[in-house]
PASEBA-1860 file (N, C-alpha, C; in nm, 3 decimals):
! residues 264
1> XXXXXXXX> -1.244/-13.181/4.153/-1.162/-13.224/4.266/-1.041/-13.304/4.219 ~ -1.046/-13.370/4.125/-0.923/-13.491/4.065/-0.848/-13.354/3.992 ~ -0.897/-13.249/3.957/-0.715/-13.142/3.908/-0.666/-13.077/4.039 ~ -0.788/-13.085/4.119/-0.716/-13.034/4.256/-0.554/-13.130/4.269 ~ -0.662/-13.232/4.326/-0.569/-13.395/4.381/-0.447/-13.395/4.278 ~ -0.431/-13.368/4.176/-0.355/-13.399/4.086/-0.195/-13.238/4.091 ~ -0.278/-13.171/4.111/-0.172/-13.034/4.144/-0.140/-12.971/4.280 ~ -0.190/-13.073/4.394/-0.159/-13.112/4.532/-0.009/-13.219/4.480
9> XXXXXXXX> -0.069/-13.330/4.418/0.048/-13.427/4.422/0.184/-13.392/4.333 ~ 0.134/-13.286/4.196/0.264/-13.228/4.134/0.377/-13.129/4.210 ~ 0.308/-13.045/4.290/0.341/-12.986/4.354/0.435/-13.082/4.461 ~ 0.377/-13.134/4.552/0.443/-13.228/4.684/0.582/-13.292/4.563 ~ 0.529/-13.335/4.472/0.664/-13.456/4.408/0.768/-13.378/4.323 ~ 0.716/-13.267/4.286/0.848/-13.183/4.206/0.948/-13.111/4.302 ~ 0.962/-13.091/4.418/1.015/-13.064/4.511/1.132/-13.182/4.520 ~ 1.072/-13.269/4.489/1.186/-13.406/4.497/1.239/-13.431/4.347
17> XXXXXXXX> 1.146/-13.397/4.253/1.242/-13.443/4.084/1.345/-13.324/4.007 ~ 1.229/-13.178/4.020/1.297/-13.070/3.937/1.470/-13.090/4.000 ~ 1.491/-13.080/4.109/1.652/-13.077/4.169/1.719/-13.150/4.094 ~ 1.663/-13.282/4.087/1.727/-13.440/4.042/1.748/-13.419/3.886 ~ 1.646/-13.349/3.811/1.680/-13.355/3.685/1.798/-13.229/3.636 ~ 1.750/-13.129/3.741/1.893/-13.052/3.679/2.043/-13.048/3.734 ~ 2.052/-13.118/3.831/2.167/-13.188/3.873/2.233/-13.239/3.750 ~ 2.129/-13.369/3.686/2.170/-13.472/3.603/2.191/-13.373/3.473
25> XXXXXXXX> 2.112/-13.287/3.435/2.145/-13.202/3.332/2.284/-13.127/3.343 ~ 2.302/-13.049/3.435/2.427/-13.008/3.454/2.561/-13.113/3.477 ~ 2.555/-13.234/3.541/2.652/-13.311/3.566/2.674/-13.389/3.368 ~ 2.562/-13.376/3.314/2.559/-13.412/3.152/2.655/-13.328/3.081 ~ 2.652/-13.190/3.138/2.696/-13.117/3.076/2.832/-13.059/3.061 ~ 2.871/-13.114/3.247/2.995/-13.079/3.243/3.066/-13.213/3.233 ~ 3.029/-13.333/3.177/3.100/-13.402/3.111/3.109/-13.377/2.962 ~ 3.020/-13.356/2.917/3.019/-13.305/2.774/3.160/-13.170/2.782
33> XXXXXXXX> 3.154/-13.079/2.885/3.290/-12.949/2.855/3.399/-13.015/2.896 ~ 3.410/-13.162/2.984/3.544/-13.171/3.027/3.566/-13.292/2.933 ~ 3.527/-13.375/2.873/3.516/-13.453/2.800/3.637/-13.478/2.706 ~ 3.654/-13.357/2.576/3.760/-13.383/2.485/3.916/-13.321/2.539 ~ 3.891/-13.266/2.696/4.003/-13.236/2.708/4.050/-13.345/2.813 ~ 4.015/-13.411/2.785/4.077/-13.541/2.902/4.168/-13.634/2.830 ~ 4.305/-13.591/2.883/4.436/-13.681/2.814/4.499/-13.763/2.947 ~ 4.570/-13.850/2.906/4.646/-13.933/2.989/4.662/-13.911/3.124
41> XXXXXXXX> 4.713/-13.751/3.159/4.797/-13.719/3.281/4.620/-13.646/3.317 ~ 4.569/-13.626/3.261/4.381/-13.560/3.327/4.294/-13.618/3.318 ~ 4.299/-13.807/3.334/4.147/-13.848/3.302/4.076/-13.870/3.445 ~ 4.150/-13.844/3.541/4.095/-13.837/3.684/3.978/-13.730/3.718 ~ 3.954/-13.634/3.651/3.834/-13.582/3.670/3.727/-13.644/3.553 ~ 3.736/-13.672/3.478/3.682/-13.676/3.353/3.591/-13.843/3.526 ~ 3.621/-13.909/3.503/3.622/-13.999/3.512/3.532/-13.998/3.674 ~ 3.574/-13.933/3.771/3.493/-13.901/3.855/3.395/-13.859/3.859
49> XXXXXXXX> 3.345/-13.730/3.751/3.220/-13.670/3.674/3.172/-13.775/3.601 ~ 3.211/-13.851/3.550/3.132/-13.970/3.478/3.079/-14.056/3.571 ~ 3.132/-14.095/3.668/3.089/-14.210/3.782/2.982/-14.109/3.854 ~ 2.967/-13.969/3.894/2.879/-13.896/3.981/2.759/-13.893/3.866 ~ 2.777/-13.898/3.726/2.652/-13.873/3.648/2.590/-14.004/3.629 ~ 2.627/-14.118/3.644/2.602/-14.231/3.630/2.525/-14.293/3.765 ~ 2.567/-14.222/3.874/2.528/-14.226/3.978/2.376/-14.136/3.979 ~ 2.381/-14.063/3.971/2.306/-13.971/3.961/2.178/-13.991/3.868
57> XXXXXXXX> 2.201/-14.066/3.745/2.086/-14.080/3.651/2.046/-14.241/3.710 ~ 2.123/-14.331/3.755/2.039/-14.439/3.833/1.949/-14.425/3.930 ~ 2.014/-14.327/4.057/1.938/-14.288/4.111/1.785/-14.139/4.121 ~ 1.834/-14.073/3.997/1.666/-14.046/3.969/1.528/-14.211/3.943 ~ 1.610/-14.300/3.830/1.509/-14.370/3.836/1.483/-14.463/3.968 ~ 1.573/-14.467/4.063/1.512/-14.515/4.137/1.453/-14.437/4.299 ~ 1.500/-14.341/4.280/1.395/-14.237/4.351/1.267/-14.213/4.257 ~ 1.247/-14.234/4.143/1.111/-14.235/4.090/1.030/-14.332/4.167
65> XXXXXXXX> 1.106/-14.467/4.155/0.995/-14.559/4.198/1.015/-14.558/4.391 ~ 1.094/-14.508/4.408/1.059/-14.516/4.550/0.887/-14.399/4.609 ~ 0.972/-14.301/4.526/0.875/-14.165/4.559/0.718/-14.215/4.513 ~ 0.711/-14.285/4.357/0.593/-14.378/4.354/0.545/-14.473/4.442 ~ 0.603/-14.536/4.529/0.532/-14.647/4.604/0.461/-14.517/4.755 ~ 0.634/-14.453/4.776/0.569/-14.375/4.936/0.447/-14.283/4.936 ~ 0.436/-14.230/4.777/0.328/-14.144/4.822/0.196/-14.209/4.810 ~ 0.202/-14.307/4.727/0.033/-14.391/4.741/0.073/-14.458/4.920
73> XXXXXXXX> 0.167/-14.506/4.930/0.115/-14.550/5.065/0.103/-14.479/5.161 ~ 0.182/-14.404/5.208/0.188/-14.270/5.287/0.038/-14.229/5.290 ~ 0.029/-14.168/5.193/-0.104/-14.103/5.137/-0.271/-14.126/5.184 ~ -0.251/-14.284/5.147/-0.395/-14.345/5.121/-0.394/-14.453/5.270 ~ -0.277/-14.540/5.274/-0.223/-14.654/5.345/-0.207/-14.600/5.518 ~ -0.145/-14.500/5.527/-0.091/-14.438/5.667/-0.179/-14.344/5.704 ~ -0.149/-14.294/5.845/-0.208/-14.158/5.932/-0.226/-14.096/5.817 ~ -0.180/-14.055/5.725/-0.255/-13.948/5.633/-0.337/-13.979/5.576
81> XXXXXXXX> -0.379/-14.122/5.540/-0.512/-14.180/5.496/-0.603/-14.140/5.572 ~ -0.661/-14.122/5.667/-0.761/-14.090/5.731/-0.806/-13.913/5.713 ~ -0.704/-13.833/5.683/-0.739/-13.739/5.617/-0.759/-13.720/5.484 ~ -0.702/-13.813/5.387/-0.703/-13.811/5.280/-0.876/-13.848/5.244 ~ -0.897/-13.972/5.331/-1.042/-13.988/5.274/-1.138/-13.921/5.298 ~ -1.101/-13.835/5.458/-1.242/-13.715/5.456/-1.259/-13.612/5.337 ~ -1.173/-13.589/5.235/-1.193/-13.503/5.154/-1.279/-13.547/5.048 ~ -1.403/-13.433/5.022/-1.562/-13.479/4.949/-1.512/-13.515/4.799
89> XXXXXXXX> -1.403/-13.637/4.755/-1.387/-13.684/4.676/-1.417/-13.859/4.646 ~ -1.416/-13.877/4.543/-1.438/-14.018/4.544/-1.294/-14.121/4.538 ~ -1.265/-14.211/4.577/-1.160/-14.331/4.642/-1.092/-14.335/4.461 ~ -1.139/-14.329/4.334/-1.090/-14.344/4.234/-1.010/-14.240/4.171 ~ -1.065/-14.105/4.265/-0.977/-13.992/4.191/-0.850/-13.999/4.259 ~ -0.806/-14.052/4.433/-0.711/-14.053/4.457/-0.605/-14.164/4.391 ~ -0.711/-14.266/4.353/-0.575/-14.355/4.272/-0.534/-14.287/4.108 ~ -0.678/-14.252/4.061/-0.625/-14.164/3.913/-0.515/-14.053/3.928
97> XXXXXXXX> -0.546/-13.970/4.026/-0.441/-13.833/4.046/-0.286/-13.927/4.072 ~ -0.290/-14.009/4.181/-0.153/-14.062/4.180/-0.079/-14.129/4.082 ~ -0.159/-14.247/3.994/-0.133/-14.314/3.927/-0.072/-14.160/3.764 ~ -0.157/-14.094/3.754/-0.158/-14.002/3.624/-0.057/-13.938/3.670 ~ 0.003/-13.871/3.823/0.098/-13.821/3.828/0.284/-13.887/3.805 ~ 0.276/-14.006/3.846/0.371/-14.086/3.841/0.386/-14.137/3.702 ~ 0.339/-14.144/3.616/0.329/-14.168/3.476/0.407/-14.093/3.403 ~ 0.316/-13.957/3.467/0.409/-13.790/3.421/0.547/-13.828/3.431
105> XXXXXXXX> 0.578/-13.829/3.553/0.703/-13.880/3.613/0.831/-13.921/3.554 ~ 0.747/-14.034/3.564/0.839/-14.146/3.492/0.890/-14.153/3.326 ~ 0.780/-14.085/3.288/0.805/-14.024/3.128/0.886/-13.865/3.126 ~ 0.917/-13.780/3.210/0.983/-13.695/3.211/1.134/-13.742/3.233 ~ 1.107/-13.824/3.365/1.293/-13.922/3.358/1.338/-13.942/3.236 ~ 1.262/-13.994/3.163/1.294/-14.099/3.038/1.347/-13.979/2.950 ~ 1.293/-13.920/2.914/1.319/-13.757/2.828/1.470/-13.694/2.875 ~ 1.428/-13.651/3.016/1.560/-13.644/3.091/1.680/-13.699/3.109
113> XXXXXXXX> 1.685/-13.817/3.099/1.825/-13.937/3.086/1.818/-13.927/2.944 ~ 1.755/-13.946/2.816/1.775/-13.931/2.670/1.820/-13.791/2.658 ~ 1.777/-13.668/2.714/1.881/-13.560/2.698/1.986/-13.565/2.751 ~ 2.008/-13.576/2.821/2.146/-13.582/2.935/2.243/-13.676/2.864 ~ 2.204/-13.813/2.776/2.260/-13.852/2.716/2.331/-13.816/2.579 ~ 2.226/-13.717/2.547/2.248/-13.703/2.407/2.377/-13.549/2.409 ~ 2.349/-13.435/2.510/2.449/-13.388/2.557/2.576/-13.408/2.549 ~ 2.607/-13.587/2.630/2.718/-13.608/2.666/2.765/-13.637/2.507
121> XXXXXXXX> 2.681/-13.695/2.439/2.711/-13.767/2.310/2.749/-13.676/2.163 ~ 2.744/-13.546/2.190/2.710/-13.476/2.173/2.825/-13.375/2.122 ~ 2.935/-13.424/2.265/3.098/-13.417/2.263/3.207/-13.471/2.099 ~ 3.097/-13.609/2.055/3.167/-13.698/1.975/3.113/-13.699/1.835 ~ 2.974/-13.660/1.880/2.924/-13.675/1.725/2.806/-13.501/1.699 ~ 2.845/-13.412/1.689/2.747/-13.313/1.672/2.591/-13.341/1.640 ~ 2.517/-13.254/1.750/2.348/-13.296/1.727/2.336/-13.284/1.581 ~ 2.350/-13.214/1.479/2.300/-13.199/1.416/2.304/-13.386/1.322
129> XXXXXXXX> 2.451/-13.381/1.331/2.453/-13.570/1.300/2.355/-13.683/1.382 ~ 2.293/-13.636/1.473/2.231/-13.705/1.576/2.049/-13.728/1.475 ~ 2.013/-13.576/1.510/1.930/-13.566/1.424/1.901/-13.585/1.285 ~ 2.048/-13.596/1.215/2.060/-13.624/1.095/1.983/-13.816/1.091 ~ 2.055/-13.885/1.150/2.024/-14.036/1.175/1.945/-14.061/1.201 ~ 1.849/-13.969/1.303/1.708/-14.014/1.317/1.617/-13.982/1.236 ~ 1.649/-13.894/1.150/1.572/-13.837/1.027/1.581/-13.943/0.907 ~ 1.723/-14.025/0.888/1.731/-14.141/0.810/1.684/-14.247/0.822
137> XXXXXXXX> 1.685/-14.265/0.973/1.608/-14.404/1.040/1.497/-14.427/0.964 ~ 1.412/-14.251/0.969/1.235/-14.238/0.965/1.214/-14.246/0.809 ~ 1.307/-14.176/0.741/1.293/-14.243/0.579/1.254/-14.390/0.541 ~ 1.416/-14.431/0.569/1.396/-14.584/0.591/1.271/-14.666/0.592 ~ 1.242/-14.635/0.715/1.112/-14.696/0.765/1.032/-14.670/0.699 ~ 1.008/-14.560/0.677/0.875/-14.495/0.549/0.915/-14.546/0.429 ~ 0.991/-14.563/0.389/1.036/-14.611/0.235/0.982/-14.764/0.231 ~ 1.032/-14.858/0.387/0.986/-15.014/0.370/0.835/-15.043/0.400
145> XXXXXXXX> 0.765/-14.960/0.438/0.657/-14.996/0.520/0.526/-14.887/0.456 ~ 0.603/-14.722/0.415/0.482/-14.655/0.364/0.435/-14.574/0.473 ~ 0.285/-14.579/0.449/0.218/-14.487/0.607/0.227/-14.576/0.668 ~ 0.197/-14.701/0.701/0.202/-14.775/0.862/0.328/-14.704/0.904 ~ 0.403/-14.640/0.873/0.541/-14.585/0.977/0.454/-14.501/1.088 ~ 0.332/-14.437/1.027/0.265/-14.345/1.133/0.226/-14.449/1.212 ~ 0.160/-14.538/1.172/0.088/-14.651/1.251/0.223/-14.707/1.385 ~ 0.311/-14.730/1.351/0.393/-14.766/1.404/0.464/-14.714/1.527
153> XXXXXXXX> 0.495/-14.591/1.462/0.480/-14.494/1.583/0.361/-14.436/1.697 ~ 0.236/-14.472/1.640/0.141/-14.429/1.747/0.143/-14.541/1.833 ~ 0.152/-14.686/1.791/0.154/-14.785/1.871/0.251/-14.823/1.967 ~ 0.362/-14.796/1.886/0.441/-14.790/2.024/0.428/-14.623/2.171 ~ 0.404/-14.561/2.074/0.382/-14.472/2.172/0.255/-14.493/2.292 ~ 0.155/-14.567/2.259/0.051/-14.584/2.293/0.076/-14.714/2.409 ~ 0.183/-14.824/2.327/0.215/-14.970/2.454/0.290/-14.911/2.545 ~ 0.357/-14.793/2.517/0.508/-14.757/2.625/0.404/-14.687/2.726
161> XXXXXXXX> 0.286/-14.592/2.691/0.239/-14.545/2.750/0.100/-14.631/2.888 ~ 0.042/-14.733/2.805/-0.039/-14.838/2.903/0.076/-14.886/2.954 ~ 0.197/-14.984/2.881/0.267/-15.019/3.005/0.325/-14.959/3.131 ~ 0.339/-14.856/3.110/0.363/-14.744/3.184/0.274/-14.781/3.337 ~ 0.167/-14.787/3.285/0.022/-14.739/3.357/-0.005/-14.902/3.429 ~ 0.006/-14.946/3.350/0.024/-15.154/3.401/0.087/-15.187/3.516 ~ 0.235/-15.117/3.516/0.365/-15.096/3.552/0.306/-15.064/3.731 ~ 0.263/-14.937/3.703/0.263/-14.821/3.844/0.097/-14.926/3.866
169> XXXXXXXX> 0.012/-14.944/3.836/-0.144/-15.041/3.876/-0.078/-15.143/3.940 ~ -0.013/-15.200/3.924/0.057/-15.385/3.968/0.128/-15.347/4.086 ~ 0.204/-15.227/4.078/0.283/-15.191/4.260/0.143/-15.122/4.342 ~ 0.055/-15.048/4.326/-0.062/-14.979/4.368/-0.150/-15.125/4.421 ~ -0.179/-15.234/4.339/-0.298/-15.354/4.367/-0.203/-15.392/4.490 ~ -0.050/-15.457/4.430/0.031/-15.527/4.550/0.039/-15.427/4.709 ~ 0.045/-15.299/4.659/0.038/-15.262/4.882/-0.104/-15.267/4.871 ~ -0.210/-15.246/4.832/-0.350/-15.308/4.857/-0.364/-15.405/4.889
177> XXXXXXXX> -0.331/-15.503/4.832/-0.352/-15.650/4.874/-0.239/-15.687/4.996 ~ -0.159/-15.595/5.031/-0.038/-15.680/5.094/-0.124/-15.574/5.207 ~ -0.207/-15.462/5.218/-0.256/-15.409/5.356/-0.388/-15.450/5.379 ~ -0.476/-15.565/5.323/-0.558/-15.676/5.393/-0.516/-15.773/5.483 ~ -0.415/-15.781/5.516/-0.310/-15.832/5.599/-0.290/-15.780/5.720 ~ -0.360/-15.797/5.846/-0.302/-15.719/6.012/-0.187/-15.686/6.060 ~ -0.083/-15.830/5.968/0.012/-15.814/6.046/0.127/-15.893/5.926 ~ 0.261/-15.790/5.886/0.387/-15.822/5.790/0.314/-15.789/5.642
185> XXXXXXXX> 0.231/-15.629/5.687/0.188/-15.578/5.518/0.314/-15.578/5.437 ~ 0.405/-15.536/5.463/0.521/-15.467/5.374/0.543/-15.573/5.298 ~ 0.538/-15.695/5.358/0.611/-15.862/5.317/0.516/-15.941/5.232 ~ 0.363/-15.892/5.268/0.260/-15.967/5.217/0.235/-15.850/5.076 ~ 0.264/-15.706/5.080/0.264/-15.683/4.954/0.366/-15.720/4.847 ~ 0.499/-15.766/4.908/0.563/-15.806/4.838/0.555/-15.910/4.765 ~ 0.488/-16.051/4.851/0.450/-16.124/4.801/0.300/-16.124/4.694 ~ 0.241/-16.029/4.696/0.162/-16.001/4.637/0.203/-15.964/4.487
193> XXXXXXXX> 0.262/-15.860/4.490/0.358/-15.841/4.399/0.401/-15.939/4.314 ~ 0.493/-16.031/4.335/0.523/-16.164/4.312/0.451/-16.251/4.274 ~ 0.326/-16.290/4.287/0.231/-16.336/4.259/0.176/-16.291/4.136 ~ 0.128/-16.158/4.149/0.057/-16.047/4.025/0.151/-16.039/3.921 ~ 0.273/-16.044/3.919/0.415/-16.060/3.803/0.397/-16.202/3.771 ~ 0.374/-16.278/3.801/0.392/-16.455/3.784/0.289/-16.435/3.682 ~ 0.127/-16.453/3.768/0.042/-16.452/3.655/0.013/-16.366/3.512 ~ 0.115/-16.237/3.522/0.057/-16.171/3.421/0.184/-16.228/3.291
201> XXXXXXXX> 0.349/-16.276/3.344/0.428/-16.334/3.250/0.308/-16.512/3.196 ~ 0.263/-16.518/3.289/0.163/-16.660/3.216/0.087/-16.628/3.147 ~ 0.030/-16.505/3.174/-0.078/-16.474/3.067/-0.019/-16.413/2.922 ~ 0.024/-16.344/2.957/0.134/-16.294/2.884/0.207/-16.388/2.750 ~ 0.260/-16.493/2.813/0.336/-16.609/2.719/0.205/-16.671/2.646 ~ 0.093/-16.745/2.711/-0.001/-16.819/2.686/0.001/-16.740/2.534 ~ -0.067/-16.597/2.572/-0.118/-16.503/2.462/-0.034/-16.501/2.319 ~ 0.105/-16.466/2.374/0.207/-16.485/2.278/0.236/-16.599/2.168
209> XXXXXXXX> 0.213/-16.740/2.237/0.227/-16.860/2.194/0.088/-16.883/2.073 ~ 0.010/-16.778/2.128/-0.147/-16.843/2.050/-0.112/-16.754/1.925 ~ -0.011/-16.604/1.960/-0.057/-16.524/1.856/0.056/-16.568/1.716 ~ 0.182/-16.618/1.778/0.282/-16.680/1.721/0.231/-16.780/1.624 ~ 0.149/-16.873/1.681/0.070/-16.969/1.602/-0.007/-16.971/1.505 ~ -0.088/-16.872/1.570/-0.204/-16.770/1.428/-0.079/-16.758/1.298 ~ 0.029/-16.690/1.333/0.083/-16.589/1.257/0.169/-16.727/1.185 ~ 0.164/-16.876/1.225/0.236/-16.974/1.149/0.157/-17.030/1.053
217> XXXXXXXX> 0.033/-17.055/1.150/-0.067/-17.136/1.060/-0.105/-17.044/0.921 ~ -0.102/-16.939/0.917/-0.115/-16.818/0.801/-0.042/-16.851/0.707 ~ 0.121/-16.892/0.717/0.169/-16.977/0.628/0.146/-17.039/0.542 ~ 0.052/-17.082/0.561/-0.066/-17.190/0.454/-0.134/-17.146/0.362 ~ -0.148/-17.030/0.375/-0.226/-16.940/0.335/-0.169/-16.856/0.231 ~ -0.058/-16.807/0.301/0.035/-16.695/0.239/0.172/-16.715/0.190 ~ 0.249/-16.670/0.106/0.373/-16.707/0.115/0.498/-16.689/0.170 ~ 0.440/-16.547/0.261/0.530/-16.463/0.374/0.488/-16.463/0.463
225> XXXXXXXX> 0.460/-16.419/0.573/0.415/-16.314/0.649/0.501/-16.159/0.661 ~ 0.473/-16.053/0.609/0.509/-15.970/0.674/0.580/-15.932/0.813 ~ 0.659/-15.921/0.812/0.761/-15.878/0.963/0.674/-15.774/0.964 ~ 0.624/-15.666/0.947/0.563/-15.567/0.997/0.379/-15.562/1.024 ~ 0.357/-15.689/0.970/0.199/-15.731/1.034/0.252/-15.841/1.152 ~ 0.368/-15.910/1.178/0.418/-15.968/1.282/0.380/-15.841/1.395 ~ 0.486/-15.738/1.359/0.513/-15.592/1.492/0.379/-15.563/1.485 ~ 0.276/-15.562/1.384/0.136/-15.491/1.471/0.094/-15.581/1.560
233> XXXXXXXX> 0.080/-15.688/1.510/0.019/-15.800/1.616/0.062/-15.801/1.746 ~ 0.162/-15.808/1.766/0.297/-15.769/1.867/0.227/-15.654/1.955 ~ 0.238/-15.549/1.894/0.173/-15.408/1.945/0.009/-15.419/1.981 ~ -0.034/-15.506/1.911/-0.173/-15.477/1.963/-0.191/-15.560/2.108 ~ -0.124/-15.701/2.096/-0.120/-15.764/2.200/-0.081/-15.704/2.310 ~ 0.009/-15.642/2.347/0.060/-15.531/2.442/-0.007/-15.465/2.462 ~ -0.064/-15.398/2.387/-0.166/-15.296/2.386/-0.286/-15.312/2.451 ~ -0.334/-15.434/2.392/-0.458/-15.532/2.450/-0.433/-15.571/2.598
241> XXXXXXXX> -0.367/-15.625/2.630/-0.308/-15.717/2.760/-0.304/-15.571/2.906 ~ -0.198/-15.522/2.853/-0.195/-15.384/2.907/-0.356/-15.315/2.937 ~ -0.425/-15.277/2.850/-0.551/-15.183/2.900/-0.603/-15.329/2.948 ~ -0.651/-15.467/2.931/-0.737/-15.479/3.048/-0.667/-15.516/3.164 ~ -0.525/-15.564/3.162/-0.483/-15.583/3.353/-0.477/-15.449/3.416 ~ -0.451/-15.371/3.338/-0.493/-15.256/3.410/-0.573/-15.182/3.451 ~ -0.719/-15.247/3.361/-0.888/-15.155/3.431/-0.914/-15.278/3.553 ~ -0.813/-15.401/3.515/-0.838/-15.520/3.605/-0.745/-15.432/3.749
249> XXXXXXXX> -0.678/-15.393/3.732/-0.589/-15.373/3.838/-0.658/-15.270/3.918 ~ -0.682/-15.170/3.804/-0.747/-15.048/3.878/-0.849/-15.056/3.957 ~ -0.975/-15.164/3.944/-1.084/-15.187/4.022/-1.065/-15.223/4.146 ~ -0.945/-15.330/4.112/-0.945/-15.427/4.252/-0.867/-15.319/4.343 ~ -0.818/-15.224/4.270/-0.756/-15.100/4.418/-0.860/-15.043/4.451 ~ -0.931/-15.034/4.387/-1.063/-14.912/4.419/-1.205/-14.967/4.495 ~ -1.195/-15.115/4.514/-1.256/-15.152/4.520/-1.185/-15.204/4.702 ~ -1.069/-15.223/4.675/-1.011/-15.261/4.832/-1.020/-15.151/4.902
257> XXXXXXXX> -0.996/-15.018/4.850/-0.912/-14.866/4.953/-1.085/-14.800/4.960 ~ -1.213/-14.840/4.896/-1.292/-14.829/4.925/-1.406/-14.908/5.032 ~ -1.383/-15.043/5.022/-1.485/-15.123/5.077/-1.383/-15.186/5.179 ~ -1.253/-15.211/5.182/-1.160/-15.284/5.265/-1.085/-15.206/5.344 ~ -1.084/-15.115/5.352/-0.974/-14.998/5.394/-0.974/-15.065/5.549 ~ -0.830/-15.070/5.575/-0.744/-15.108/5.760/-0.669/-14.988/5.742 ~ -0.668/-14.885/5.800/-0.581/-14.779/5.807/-0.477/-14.821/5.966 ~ -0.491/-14.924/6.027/-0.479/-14.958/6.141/-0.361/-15.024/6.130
END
C-alpha cells in the first residue's frame, strides 16, 4: 500500500514540477544562446531572459515548499482527510509516502537549478573546463586526505540527505501540533514551528560547543588536530542530530494524525 500512496502522490505533484523544471531548463538555455551576443545597443533582451530565469528558478523552490506543506495538509488535515484515512493503510505510510515524496522533490530542484546553472555557465567557460575542475577539486582532496575523500563524500551525501528529511519532519510535526488547536491552526502551527526551530538551534549549539571542546581538550594530547577529523566530527554530529529529531519528529506526527486527529 505505501508504493501505492507513494505513486498516487508522484503522480498528483509532477503535474505541478515536470512544467517548472523545463521552463527553467529552456529559459537556461536560451540565455546560454542569447548570452554572447548581447552588446551595448542588445542587452535589453539578454537581461529580461535573465530576470524571467531568475524568477523562475526562485519560484520552483518556493512552489516546492508550498506544494510540500498543501499536500500533507490538504491530504491528511482537510475534507480529504477523512477519505484519506478510510484507506486499509496504516497513519505512518501516509506520512512516509509524503515525506519520501517531497525529498524526491526537493533533491530533483537542486539537480535542476545546478543544471540550468551550469548551462548558462556554460556560455563562458566550456563544460568540458567545468568538469575539468571538478575532476581537480577530487584529486586534490584525494591527494590531502587519501580514501577518507570516499568517506567524505558519503557523509555529506548522507547529512544533505537526513537534513533534507529533518527539514520536511519539523514543517509536517508544526501543522500537527498547530491542528490540536480548535481555533487559529494556521497561526498555532506557525508558532509551533517557531518553537521546534528554537529548540533544535539550542540543541544544536549545546552539541556543537561540547564537540568543539572535545576537539580542544585533544590538544593536550596531540599536537594538531586534523581539519579533516574536525569535518568528520562535524558530519557525524549532523548526521547524529538529524536521524534522531527526526524519528523524534516522525512519531510525534504519527502519533498525533493517529490518536489526535480534529479533521473539524
Amino acid at each position: 500500500m505505501l508504493g501505492k500512496l507513494m505513486k498516487y502522490e508522484i503522480k498528483a505533484t509532477a503535474r505541478t514540477f515536470l512544467p517548472l523544471y523545463i521552463v527553467l531548463l529552456v529559459f537556461a538555455l536560451v540565455n546560454r544562446l542569447i548570452g554572447p551576443l548581447s552588446q551595448d545597443s542588445i542587452r535589453f533582451p539578454n537581461i529580461i531572459s535573465m530576470s524571467l530565469y531568475v524568477i523562475i528558478l526562485i519560484g520552483m523552490f518556493v512552489m516546492t515548499f508550498i506544494v510540500m506543506i498543501s499536500r500533507f495538509y490538504k491530504n491528511l488535515l482537510s475534507d480529504e482527510g477523512y477519505l484519506m484515512f478510510t484507506l486499509p493503510t496504516k497513519t505512518w505510510h501516509h506520512i512516509t509516502s509524503k515525506l519520501t515524496v517531497s525529498v524526491m522533490w526537493i533533491t530533483i530542484s537542486i539537480i535542476t537549478a545546478i543544471a540550468s546553472i551550469m548551462i548558462i555557465a556554460s556560455r563562458e567557460v566550456p563544460p568540458s573546463e567545468i568538469f575539468n575542475a571538478i575532476k581537480l577539486a577530487w584529486h586534490e582532496l584525494y591527494r590531502s586526505i587519501g580514501s577518507s575523500a570516499y568517506l567524505v563524500v558519503a557523509e555529506i551525501l548522507i547529512a544533505s540527505i537526513l537534513s533534507m528529511i529533518f527539514s520536511v519532519l519539523t514543517i509536517y510535526t508544526s501543522i500537527a501540533l498547530g491542528h490540536l488547536f480548535t481555533r487559529h491552526k494556521i497561526l498555532a502551527s506557525f508558532g509551533a514551528y517557531l518553537l521546534l526551530t528554537t529548540i533544535t538551534q539550542i540543541i544544536a549549539a549545546i552539541a556543537t560547543t561540547i564537540m568543539f571542546k572535545t576537539s580542544i581538550n585533544r590538544l593536550q594530547y596531540i599536537e594538531v588536530t586534523p581539519l579533516d577529523s574536525l569535518f568528520h566530527n562535524l558530519m557525524w554530529l549532523v548526521i547524529i542530530l538529524s536521524a534522531i529529531m527526526s524519528t523524534l519528529y516522525f512519531v510525534i506526527t504519527n502519533v498525533i494524525l493517529t490518536e489526535r486527529l480534529n479533521l473539524e
